[in-house]
C-alpha positions as semicolon CSV with decimal commas, in nm:
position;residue;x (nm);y (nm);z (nm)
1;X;-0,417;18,088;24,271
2;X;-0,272;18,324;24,541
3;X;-0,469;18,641;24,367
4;X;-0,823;18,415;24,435
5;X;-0,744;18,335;24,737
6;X;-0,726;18,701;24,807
7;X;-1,045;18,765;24,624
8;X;-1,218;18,476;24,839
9;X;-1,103;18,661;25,173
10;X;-1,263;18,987;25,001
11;X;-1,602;18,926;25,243
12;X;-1,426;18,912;25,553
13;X;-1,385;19,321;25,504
14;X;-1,531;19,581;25,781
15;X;-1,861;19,725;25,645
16;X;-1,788;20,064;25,552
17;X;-2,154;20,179;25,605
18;X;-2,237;20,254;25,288
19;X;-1,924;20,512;25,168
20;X;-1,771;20,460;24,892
21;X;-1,603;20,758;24,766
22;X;-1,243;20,937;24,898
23;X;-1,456;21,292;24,929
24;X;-1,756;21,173;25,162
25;X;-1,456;20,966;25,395
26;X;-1,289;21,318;25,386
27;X;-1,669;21,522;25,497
28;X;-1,712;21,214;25,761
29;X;-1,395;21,230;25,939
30;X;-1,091;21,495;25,890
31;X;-1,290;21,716;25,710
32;X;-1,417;21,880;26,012
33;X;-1,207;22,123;26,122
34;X;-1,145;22,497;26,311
35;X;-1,180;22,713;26,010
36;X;-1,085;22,996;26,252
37;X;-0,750;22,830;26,291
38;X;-0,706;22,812;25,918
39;X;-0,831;23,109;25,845
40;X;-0,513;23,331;26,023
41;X;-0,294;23,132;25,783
42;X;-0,489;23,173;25,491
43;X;-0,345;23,425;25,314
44;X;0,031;23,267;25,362
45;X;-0,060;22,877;25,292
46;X;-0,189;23,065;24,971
47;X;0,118;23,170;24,850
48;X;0,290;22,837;24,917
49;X;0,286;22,748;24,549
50;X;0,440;23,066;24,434
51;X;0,716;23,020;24,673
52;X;0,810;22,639;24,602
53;X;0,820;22,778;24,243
54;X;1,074;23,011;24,340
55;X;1,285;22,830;24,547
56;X;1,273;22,541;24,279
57;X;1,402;22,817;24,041
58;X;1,646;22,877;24,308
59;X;1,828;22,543;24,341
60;X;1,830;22,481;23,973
61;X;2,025;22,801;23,880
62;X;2,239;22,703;24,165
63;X;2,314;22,356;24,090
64;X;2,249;22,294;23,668
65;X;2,576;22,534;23,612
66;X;2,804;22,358;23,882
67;X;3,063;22,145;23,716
68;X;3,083;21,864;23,958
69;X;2,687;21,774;23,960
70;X;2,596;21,515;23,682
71;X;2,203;21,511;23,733
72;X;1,935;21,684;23,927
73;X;1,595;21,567;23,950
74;X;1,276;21,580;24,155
75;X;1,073;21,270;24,388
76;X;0,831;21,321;24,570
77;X;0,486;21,486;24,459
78;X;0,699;21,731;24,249
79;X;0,841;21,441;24,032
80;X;0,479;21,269;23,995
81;X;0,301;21,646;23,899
82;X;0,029;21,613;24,160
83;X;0,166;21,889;24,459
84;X;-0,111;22,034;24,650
85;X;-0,046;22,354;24,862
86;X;0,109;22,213;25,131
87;X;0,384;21,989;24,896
88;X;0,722;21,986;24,973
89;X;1,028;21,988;24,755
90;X;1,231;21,626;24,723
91;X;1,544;21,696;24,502
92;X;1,814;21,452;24,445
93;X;2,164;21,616;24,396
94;X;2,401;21,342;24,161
95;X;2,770;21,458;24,201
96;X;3,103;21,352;24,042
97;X;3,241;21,061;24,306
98;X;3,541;21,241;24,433
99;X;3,306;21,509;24,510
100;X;3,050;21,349;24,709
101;X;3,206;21,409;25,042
102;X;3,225;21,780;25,008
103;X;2,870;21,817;24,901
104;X;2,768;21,617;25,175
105;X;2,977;21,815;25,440
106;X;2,858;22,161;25,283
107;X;2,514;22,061;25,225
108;X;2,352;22,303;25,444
109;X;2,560;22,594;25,286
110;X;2,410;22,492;24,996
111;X;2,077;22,524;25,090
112;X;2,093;22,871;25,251
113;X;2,124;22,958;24,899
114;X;1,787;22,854;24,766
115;X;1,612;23,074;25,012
116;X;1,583;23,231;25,370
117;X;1,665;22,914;25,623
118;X;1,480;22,897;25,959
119;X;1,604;22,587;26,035
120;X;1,767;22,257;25,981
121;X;1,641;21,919;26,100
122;X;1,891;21,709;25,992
123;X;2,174;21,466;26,114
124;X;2,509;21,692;26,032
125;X;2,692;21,332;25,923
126;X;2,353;21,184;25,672
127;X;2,418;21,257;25,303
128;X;2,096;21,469;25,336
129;X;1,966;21,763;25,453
130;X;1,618;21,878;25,512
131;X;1,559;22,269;25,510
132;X;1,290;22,424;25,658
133;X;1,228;22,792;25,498
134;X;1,101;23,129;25,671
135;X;0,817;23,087;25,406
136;X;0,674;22,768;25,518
137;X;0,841;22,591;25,269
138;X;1,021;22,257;25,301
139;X;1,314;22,149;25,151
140;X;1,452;21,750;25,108
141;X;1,794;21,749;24,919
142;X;1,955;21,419;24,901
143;X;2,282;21,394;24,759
144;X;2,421;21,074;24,567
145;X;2,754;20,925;24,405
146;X;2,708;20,755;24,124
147;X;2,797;20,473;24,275
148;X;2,515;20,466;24,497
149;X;2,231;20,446;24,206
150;X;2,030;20,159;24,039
151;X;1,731;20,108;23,890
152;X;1,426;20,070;24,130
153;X;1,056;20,143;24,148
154;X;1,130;20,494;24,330
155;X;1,251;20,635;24,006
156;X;0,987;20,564;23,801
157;X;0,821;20,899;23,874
158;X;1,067;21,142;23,874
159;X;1,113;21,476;23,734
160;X;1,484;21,524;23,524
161;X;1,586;21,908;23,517
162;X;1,974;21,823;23,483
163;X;2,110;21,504;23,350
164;X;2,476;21,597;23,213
165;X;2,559;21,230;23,084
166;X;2,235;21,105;23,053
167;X;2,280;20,855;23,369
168;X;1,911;20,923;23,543
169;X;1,707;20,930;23,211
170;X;1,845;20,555;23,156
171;X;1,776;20,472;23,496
172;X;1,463;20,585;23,503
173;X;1,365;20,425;23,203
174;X;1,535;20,077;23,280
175;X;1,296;20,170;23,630
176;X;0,974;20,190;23,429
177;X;0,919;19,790;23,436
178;X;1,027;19,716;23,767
179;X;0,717;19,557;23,984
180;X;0,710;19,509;24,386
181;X;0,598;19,210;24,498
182;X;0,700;19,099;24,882
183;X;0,873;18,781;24,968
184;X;0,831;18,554;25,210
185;X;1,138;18,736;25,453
186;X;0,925;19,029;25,443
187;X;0,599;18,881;25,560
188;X;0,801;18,687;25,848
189;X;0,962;19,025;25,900
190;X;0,634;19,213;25,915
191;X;0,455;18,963;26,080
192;X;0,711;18,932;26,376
193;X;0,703;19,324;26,423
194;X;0,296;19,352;26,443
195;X;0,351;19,040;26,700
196;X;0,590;19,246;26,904
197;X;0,404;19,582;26,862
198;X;0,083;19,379;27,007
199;X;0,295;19,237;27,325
200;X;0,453;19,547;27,369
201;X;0,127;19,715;27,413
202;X;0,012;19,483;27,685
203;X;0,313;19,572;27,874
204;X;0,313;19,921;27,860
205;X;-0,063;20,003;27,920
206;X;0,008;19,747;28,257
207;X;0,242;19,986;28,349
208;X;0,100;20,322;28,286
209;X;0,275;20,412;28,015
210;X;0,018;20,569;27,804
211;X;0,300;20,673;27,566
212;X;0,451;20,443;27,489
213;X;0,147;20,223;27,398
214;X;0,025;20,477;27,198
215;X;0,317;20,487;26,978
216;X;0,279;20,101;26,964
217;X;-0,021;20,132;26,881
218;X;0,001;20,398;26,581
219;X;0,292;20,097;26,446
220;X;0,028;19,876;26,463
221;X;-0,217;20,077;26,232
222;X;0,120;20,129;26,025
223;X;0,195;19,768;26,019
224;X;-0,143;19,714;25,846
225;X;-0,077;20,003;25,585
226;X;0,221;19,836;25,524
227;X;0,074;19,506;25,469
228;X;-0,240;19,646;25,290
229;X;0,013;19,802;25,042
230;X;0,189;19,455;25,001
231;X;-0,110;19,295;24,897
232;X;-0,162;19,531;24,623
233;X;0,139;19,544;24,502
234;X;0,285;19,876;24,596
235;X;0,604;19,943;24,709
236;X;0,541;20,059;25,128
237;X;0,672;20,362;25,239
238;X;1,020;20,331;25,492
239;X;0,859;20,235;25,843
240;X;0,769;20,533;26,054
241;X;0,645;20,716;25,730
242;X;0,320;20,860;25,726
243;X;0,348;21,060;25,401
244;X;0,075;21,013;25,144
245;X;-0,103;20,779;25,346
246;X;-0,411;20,970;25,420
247;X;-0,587;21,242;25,230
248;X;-0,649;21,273;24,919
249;X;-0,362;21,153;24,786
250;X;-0,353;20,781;24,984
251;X;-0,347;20,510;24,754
252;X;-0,571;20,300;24,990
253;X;-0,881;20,166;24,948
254;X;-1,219;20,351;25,094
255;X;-1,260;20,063;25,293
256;X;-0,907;20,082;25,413
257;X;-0,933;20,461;25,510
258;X;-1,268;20,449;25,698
259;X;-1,088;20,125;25,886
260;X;-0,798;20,380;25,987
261;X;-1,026;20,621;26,158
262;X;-1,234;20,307;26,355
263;X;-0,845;20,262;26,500
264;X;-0,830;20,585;26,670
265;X;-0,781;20,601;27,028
266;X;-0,755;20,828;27,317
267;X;-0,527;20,783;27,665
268;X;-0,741;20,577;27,803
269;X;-0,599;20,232;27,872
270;X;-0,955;20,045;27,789
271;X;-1,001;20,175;27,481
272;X;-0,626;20,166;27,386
273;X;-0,650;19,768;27,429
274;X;-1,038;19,792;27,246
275;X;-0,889;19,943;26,999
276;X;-0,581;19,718;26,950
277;X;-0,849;19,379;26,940
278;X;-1,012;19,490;26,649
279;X;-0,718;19,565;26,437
280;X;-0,681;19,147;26,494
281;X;-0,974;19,051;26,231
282;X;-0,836;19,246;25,924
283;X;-0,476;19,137;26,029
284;X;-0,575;18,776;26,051
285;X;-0,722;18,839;25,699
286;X;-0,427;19,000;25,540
287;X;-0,214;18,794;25,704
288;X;-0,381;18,486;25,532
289;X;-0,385;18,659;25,215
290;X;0,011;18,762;25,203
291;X;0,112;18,389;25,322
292;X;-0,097;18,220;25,047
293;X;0,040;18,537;24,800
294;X;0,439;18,452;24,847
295;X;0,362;18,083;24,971
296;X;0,450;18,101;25,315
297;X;0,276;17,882;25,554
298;X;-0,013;18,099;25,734
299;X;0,027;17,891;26,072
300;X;-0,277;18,026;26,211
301;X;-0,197;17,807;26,588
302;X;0,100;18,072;26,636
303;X;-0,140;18,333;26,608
304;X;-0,381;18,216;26,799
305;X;-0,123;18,180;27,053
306;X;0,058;18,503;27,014
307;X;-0,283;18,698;27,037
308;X;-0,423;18,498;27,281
309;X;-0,169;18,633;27,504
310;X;-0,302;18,972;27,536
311;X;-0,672;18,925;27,509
């Protein structure tokens, strides 16, 4: 019932002027770029694959022989096989439990070994670190006790180089069925942060501080990835996460996409508040949808009143 609902809403959708495809959205809107400005880094963003190669070679000759790692695997693009040039490397470090602390405390020793360091960008006490190479290269590592893995719908696409006791291979595989599907505290959640985002706008643009609105405002565009992604039943990226939502490799709709680049505004205040009224059609919409999806009610009076407020 919930899924024709959805389908009913389906003509309430921004036209998207006749595009249809991923590759014209990319020829309307980012595709047009300074190719001077490209062009100086040509020759090094071509060697980019070469390198992650080599530094991949790096951390498994490092880490496959060390007694006190159980498993070593690849997320990210790496783990799914689609990098591009500009890919980063996620690797997930298991260790032995009484070894976790150490790995976490040295875990920026340990990367100077994979490759020349430029910097860190880290938090010393997080049981990560995230590398940034004189190549260009980036470098995730996220270390993990045993303790702190379970089946979920991240390891469904994941790349085993190093499984000692065969722990990740039977996660992954126990992963393989797992579906998302939101639940009801998640739309409340969501729908109480695109409420506040909304306010918080008003506020800010009354008090010059273009900013701070804007960053409200890019949550707001966010806020409808994430709830574009519930409705199809994908997993959303952690909040503040941009990766893999544009480009080639977004896993949103052509309608979607073309709606993201209609919600682009400058500094001015107008057009930051234009801007942040018609992001309120295709929110009423997927709001609808997600409340009759997880059967929450859609109370359509509190947002009514709630956007009334700024408009």
């Amino acid at each position: 019932m919930a899924g024709n609902y959805c389908e009913q809403m389906e003509h309430t959708r921004y036209s998207i002027g006749g595009i249809s495809s991923l590759e014209e959205i990319m020829k309307k809107g980012v595709g047009q770029v300074c190719m001077g400005f490209y062009a100086k880094y040509k020759e090094r963003d071509s060697e980019l694959p070469r390198h992650r190669e080599s530094i991949m070679q790096s951390i498994e000759k490092d880490l496959i022989h060390d007694q006190n790692v159980l498993s070593v695997f690849y997320g990210g693009s790496v783990g799914e096989n689609n990098t591009d040039l500009f890919s980063d490397i996620d690797v997930r470090i298991v260790v032995k439990d009484g070894a976790f602390e150490e790995y976490r405390h040295n875990k920026r020793e340990r990367a100077k070994k994979w490759g020349d360091v430029l910097f860190f960008e880290d938090n010393l006490r997080a049981a990560h670190t995230v590398a940034h190479y004189t190549n260009f290269l980036k470098v995730d590592a996220f270390y993990y006790s045993t303790k702190q893995l379970w089946p979920t719908v991240w390891l469904q696409n994941i790349k085993i180089v190093h499984d000692t006791d065969g722990l990740m291979l039977e996660l992954s595989e126990r992963s393989r069925d797992l579906t998302y599907q939101p639940g009801i505290e998640d739309i409340e959640s969501w729908r109480n942060k695109f409420f506040a985002y909304v306010h918080e706008i008003y506020r800010r643009v009354r008090r010059g501080e273009v900013y701070y609105a804007l960053r409200c405002l890019d949550n707001l565009r966010l806020s409808m990835i994430t709830a574009w992604h519930m409705e199809a039943g994908v997993q959303p990226n952690t909040f503040g996460d941009w990766a893999r939502l544009q480009g080639t490799r977004s896993k949103l709709e052509a309608s979607q996409l073309i709606l993201l680049e209609e919600w682009f505004s400058s500094p001015e205040p107008s057009e930051i508040m234009k801007v942040m009224t018609c992001i309120f059609p295709e929110f009423r919409r997927v709001h609808a949808c997600l409340c009759h999806k997880v059967g929450l009610e859609e109370n359509s009076d509190l947002v009514d009143q709630v956007l009334g407020m700024v408009i």
